[in-house]
C-alpha positions as CSV (number, residue, x, y, z in Angstrom):
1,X,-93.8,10.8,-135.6
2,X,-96.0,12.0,-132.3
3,X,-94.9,13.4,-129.4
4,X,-96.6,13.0,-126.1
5,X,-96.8,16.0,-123.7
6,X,-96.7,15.4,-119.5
7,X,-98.7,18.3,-117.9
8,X,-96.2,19.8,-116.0
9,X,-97.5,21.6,-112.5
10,X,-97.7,25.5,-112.6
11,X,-98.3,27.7,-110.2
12,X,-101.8,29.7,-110.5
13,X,-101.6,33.2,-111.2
14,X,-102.6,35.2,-108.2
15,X,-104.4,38.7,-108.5
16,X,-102.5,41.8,-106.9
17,X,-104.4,44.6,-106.3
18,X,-103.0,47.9,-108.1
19,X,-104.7,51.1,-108.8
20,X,-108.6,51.1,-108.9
21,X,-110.0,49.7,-111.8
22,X,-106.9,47.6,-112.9
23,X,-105.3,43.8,-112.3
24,X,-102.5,42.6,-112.2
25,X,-101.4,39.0,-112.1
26,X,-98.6,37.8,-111.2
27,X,-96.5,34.5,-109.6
28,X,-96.8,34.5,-106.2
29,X,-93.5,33.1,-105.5
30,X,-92.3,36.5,-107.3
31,X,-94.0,38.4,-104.4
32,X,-93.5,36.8,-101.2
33,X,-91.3,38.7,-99.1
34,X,-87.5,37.8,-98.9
35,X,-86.7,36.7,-94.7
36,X,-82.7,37.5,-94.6
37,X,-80.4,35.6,-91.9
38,X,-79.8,37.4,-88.9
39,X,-76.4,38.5,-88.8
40,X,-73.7,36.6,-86.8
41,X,-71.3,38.5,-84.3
42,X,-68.0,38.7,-85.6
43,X,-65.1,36.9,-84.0
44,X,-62.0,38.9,-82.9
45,X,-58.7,39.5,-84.4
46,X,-56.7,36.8,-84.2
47,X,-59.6,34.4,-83.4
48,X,-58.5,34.9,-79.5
49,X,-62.0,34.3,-77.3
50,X,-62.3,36.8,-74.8
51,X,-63.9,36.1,-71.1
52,X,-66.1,38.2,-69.3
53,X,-64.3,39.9,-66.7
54,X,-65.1,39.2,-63.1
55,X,-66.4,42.7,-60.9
56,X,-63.5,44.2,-59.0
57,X,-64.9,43.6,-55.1
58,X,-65.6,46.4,-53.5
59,X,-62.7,48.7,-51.0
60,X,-65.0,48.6,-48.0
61,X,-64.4,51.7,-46.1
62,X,-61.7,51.3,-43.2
63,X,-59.1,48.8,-44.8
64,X,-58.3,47.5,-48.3
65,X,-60.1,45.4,-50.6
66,X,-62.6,42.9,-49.7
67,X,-62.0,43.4,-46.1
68,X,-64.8,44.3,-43.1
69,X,-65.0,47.7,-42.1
70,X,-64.1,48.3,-38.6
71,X,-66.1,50.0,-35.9
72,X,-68.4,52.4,-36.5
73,X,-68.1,54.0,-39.8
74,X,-65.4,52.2,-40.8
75,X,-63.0,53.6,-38.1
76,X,-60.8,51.3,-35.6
77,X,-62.2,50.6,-32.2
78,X,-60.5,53.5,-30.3
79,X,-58.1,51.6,-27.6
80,X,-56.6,53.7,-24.7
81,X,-53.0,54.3,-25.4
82,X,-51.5,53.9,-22.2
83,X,-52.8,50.7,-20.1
84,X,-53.8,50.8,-16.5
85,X,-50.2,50.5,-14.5
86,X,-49.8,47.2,-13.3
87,X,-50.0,46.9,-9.1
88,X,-46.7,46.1,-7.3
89,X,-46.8,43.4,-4.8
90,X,-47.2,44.5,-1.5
91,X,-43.8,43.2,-0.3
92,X,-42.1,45.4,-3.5
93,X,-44.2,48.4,-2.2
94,X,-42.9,48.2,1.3
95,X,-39.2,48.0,0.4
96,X,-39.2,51.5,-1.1
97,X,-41.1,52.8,1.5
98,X,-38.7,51.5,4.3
99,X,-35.8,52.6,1.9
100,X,-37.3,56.2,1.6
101,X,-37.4,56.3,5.5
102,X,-33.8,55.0,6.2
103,X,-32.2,57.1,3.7
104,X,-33.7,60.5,5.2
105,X,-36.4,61.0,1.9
106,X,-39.2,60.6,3.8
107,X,-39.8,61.1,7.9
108,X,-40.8,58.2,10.2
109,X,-44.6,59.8,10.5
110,X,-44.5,58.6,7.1
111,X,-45.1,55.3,8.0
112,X,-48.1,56.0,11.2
113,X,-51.1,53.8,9.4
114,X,-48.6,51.8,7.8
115,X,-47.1,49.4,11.0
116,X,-48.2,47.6,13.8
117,X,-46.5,46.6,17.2
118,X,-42.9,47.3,17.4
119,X,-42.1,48.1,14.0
120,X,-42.7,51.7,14.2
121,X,-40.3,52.3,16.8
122,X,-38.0,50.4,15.1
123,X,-37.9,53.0,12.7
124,X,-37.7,56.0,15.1
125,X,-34.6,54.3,16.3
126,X,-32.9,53.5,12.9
127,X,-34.1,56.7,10.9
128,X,-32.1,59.0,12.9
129,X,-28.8,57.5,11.8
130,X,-29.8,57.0,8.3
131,X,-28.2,53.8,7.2
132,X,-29.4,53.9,3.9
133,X,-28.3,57.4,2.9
134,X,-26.0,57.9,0.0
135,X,-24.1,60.8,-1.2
136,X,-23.8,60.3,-4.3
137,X,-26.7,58.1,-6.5
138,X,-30.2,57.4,-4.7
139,X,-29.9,54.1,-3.1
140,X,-31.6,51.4,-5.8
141,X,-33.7,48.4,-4.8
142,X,-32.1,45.4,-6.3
143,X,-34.1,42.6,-5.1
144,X,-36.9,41.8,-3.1
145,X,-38.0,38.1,-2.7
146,X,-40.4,37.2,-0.4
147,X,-41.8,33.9,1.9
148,X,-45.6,33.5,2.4
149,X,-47.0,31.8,5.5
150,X,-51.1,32.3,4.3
151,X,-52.2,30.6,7.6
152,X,-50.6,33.2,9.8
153,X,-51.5,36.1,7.4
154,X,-48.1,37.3,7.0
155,X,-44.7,37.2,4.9
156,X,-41.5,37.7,5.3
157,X,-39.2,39.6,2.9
158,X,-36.1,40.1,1.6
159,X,-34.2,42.7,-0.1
160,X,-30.8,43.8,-1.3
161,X,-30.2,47.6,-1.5
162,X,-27.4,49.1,-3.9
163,X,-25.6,52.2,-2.0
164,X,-23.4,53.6,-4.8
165,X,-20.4,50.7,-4.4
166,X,-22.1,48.7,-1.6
167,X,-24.9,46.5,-0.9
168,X,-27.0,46.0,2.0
169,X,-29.6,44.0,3.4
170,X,-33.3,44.3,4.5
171,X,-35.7,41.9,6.5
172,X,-39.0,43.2,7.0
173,X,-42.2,41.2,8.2
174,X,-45.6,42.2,6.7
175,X,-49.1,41.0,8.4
176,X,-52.7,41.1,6.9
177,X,-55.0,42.8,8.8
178,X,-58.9,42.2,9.3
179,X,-59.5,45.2,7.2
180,X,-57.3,43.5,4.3
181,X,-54.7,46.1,4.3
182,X,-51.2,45.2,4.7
183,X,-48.7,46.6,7.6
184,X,-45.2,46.4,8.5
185,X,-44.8,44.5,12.1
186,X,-40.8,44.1,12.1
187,X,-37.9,45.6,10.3
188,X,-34.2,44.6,10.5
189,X,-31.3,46.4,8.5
190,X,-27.8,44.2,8.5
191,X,-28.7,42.3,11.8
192,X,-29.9,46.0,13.0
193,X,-33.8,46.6,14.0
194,X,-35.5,43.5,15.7
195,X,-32.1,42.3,17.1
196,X,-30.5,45.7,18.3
197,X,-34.1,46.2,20.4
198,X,-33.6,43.1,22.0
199,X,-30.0,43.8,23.2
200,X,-30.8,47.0,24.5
């Protein structure tokens, strides 16, 4: 009986170097270096996937989170704490100066720079008598309204003054001036004033 051999493939010896003066042979699959996997990260308990947290904004300085800071520095914009006081109309402003006259606060002179024409003496005949004096509470003004005529430069008021229980009335003419300025040109108390001067 014969047997036939196949040359099988082998792998040639290769020569390794080793101390001087000696060979070694060996296979060099048995000496090529071993490359291991590269390690995998591990998942967490409970196979949960966590996200990335987003960054916290920033407390900008002055107000909370995220906001703007204000002014300078981060302070608030100083703001005066009391606000300019409003003007009075000039009708308003002439009823309690005729009221502090008629009710003996203030003397007539009070008024020189303030009237024209007759008014003035008007007033030196009415303050002696003080018709708006009270002995008990200072008289109050309740009311003042008022009636413009722009082309004559003038208006014409009207106002009710509280004297403890009572309640009187006031009628006073106001004209504009070329300097702007406002004056008092009549005054009449309770059909007093304008009319009395024209009976006497």
């Amino acid at each position: 009986m014969t047997t036939t051999l196949t040359p099988t493939a082998t792998t040639p010896p290769t020569t390794v170097p080793t101390a001087p003066g000696t060979t070694s042979t060996a296979p060099a699959a048995a000496l090529a270096p071993t490359t291991l996997p590269a390690a995998l990260p591990l998942p967490p308990l409970g196979g949960a996937t966590r996200r990335p947290r987003a960054p916290r904004p920033r407390t900008a300085p002055g107000g909370p989170a995220g906001t703007r800071p204000r002014g300078a520095a981060g302070s608030r914009p100083r703001t005066s704490e009391r606000g300019a006081p409003r003007a009075l109309p000039p009708h308003t402003v002439f009823a309690e100066r005729l009221l502090a006259v008629l009710s003996g606060e203030r003397p007539v002179h009070w008024m020189l720079g303030h009237t024209l024409g007759e008014a003035y003496e008007q007033l030196v005949r009415l303050a002696p008598e003080t018709p708006l004096r009270s002995l008990g509470p200072r008289p109050v003004l309740r009311r003042c309204a008022v009636q413009a005529h722009p082309a004559q430069g003038a208006v014409e008021a009207f106002a009710t003054i509280a004297i403890g229980a009572r309640v009187r009335a006031m009628a006073f003419r106001l004209e504009r001036g070329a300097d702007r300025r406002w004056r008092c040109a009549a005054v009449e108390l309770d059909g007093l004033g304008t009319a009395a001067a024209h009976r006497t």
